[in-house]
C-alpha positions in Angstrom: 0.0 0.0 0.0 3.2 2.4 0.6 3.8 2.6 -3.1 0.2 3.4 -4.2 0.1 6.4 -1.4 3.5 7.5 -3.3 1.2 7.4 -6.4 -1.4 9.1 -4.7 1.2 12.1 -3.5 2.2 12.5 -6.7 -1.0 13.2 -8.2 -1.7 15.1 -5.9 1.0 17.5 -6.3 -0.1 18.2 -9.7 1.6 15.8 -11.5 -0.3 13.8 -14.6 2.3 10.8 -13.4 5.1 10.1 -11.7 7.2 10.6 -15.3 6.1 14.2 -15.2 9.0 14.8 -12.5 11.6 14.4 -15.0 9.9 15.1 -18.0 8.6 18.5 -18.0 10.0 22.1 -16.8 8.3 25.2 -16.2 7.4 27.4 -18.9 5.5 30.6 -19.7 3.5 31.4 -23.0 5.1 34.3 -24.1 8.3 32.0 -24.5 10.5 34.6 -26.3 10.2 36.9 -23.6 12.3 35.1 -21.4 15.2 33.4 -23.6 17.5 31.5 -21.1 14.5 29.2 -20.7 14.7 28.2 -24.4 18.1 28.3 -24.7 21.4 30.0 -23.2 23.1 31.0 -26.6 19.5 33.6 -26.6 21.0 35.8 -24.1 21.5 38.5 -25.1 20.0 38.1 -28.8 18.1 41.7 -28.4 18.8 45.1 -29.7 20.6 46.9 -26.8 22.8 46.7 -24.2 20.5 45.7 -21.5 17.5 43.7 -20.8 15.3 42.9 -17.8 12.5 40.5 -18.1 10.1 39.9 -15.8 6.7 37.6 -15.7 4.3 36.3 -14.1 1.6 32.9 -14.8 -1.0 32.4 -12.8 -2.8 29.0 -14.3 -5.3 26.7 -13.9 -7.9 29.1 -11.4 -10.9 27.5 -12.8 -9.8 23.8 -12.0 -8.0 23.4 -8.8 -5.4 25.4 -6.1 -4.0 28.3 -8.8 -0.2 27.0 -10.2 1.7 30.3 -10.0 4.7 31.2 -11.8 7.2 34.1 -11.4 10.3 35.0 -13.9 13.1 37.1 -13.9 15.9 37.5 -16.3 18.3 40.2 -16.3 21.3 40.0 -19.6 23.8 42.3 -19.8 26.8 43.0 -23.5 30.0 43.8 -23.1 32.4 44.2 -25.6 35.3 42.3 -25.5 37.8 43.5 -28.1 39.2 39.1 -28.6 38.2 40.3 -32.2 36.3 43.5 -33.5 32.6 43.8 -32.6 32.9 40.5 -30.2 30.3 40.8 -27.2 30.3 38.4 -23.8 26.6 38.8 -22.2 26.3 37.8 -18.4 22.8 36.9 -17.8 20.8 35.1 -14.7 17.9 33.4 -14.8 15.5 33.3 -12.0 12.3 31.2 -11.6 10.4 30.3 -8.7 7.3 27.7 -9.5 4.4 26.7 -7.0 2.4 24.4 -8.1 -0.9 22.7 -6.4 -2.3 21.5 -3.1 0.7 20.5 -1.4 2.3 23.7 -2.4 4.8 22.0 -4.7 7.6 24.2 -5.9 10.4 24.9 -7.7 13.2 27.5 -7.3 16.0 28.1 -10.2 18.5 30.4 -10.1 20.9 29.9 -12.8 24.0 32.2 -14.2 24.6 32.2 -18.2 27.3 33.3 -19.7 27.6 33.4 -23.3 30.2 34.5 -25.9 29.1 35.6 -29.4 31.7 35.8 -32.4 31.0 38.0 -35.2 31.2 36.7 -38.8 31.2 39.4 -40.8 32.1 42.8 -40.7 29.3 44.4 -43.3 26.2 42.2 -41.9 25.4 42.4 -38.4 25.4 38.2 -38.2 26.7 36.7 -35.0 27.7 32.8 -33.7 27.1 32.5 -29.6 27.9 29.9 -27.6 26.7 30.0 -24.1 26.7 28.0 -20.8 24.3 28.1 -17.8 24.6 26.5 -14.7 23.2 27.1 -10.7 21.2 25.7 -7.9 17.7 24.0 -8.0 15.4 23.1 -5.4 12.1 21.7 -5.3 9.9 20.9 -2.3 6.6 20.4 -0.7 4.7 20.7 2.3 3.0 17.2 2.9 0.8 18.9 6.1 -1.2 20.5 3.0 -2.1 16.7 1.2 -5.4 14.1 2.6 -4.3 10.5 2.0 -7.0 7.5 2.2 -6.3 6.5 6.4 -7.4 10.1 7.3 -10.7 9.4 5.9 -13.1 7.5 8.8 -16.5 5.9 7.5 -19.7 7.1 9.3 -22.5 4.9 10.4 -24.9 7.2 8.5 -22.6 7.1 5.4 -20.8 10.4 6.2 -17.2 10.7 6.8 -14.5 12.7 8.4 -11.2 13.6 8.3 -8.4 12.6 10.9 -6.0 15.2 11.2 -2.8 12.7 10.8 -1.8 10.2 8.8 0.7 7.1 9.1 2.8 8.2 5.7 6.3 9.5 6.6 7.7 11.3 4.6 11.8 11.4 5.5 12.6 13.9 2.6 10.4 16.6 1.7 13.1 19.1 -0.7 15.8 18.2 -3.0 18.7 20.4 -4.0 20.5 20.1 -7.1 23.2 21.4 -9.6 21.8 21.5 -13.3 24.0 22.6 -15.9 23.2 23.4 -19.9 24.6 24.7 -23.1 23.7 26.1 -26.5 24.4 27.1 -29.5 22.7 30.2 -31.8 23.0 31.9 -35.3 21.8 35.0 -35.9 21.7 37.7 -38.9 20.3 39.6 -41.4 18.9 39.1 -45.2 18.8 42.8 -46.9 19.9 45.0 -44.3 16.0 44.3 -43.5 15.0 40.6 -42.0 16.6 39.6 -39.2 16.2 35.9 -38.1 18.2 33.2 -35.8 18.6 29.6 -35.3 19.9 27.8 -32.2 20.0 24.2 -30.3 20.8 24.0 -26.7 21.3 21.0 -24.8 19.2 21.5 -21.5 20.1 18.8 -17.9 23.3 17.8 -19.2 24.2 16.2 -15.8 21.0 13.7 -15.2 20.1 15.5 -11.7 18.9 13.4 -9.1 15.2 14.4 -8.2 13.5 11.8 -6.3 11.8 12.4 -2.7 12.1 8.6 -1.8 15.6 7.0 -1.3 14.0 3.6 -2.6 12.9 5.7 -5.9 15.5 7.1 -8.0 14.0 9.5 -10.2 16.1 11.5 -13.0 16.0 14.7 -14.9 16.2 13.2 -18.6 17.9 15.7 -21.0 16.3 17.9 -22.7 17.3 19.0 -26.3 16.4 22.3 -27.9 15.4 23.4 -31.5 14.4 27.4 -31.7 14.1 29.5 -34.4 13.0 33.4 -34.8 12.1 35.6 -37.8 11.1 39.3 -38.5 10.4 41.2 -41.4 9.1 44.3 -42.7 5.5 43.8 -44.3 5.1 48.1 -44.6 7.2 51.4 -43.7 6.1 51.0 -40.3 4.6 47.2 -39.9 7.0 44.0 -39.2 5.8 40.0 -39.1 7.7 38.1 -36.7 8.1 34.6 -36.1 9.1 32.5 -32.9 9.3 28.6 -32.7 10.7 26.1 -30.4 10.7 22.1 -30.3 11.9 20.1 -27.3 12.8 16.5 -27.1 13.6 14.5 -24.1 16.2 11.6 -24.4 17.2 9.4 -21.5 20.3 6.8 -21.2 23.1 7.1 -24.4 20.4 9.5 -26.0 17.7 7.5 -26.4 14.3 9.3 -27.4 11.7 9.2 -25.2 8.4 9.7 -26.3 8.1 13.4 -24.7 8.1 16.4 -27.2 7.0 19.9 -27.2 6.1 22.3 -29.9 5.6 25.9 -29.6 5.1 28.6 -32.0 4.3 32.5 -32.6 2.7 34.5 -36.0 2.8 38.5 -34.2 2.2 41.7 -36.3 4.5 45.1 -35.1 3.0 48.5 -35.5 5.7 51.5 -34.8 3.4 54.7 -33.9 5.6 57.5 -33.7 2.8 59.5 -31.7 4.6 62.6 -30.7 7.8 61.9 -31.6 8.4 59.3 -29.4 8.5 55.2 -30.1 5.9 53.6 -29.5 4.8 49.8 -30.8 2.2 47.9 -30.4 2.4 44.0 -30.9 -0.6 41.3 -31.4 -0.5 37.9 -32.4 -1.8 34.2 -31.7 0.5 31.9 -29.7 -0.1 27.9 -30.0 1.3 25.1 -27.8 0.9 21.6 -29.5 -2.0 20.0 -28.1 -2.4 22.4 -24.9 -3.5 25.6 -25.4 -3.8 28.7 -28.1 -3.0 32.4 -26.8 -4.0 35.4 -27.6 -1.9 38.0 -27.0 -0.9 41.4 -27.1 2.2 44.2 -26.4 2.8 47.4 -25.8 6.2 49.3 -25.8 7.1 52.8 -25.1 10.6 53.8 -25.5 12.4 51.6 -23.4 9.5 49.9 -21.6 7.1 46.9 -23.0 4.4 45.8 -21.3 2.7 41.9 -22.3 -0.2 40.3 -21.6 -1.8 37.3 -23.1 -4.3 34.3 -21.9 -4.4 30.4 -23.0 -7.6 29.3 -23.9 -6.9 25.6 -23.0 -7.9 22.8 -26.1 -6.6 19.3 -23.7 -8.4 16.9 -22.4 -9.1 19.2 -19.4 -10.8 21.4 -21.6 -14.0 21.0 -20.9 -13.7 20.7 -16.5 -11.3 24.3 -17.4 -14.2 25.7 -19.7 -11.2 26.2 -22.2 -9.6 28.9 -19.6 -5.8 27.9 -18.9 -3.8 31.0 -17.2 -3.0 34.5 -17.3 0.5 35.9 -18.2 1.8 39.6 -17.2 5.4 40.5 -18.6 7.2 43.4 -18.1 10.5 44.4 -19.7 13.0 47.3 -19.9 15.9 47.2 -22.4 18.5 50.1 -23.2 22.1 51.2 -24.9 24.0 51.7 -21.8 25.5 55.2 -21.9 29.2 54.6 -22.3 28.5 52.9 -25.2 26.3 54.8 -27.4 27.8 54.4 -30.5 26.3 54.1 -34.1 28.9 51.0 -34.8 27.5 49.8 -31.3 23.6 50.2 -32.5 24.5 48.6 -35.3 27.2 46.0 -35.2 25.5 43.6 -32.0 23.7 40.3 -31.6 20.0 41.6 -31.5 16.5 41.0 -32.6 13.7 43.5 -33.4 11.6 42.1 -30.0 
């Protein structure tokens, strides 16, 4: 009976089954907003010197206990003069997940650092490679679960609830090191389209996540596929274009069957009300087989605003009424002023978002 309250626990936590501890990390909708979560070699793929990124998911209100989600990502350029126009961004990567009845959560906080080589001189096209590595924890608070000898049968066919139970739980957080790479491509096609192409590598060292000595349970790794494109469609209107695939492989790279897709068709407006820049973004997101999402941007000057919603299509469509989770971003990105140069604006790993 021990391992089916184990089973039970895990559901509990908001787990589909016990594979989903290894098989999934946490994600937002509006993906491209924070890049380390896709792939290191991203950092720092933006047009500026600086970025700060943060968001915030609250999911699944209609169902059960709210899962709530909060980002931050900070990437900072520097030149540094190995060859001309060479950049080093220093980036970190905070996350911290919490997830269901027992309050089960997750809490990243993970370094990058990633170098990117430029390969030509007249077009602003750039090779990064990029490494991220820090601390993990996940953990839960088992006071906040009901298992099945808490439950007492009444004569009159009603029931009530012990305040104890006989499970023990002897661990209830793991710590971990977790450590990825990546690789990215990015440049331009007539002075006018910028796009990118990368692969990153995510849980290169297996991490041990299991709660239960008896159970060892590992983080299989992840592989990465992402790809971004923006053009001009008018004077002041751009199309862009965001996709990622993910693929989990266990022992000697075997696949497992565990795959995500996730895409983005937006349309850019520059205002110019004023004087000042202003642009305002809209576009339909889509995860495969979860959810579609509206969304919907608003920058001024150095400050973008983002908000979208899933409108859930799984099989807990119908108990959701098709409503998945709000998403707030906020983001601030700039030239820092040492380095104001038109060579600078110009000649950088960057991206129109």
């Amino acid at each position: 009976m021990r391992r089916y309250y184990k089973l039970f626990f895990l559901l509990l936590t908001g787990c589909l089954s016990a594979s989903c501890v290894f098989s999934q990390d946490v994600g937002f909708s509006q993906f491209y907003d924070q890049p380390l979560l896709r792939n290191p070699a991203l950092a720092g793929i933006f047009t500026g010197d600086i970025r700060v990124t943060a968001s915030y998911r609250n999911q699944w209100q209609s169902v059960t206990v709210p899962y709530r989600t909060f980002g931050l990502s900070t990437e900072v350029k520097f030149p540094v003069n190995i060859t001309s126009d060479d950049n080093v961004t220093i980036g970190l990567q905070l996350l911290r997940d919490v997830a269901g009845t027992s309050q089960f959560n997750t809490t990243q906080i993970m370094p990058v650092i990633n170098y990117s080589l430029p390969l030509s001189r007249e077009r602003n096209s750039y090779l990064s490679l990029a490494f991220m590595g820090g601390s993990m924890q996940q953990r839960f608070d088992p006071t906040k679960l009901v298992f099945n000898d808490q439950f007492v049968a009444g004569s009159n066919g009603s029931f009530s609830v012990l305040p104890y139970t006989s499970q023990v739980f002897n661990n209830t957080s793991v710590n971990y090191f977790d450590l990825s790479t990546g690789l990215s491509y990015n440049g331009v096609i007539k002075e006018d389209i910028d796009y990118f192409i990368g692969a990153g590598l995510f849980h290169i060292t297996k991490p041990k996540v299991g709660f239960f000595e008896s159970n060892t349970i590992v983080l299989n790794r992840k592989f990465a596929l992402n790809a971004g494109l923006s053009l001009p469609t008018s004077e002041t209107d751009r199309f862009i274009f965001y996709a990622d695939y993910f693929k989990q492989f266990a022992e000697r790279f075997t696949p497992v069957k565990i795959s995500t897709l996730q895409v983005g068709a937006m349309l850019s407006r520059d205002l110019f009300v004023g004087g000042g820049e202003q642009t305002i973004t809209g576009g339909i997101l889509y995860r495969m087989n979860d959810a579609i999402i509206p969304v919907i941007q608003w920058q001024q000057s150095r400050f973008m605003i983002g908000i979208s919603y899933d409108v859930n299509i799984d099989k807990l469509a119908v108990a959701a009424q098709h409503r998945g989770g709000f998403e707030l971003v906020l983001s601030y990105r700039d030239f820092l002023n040492n380095r104001q140069s038109e060579r600078r604006q110009t000649m950088c790993p960057r991206f129109p978002m």
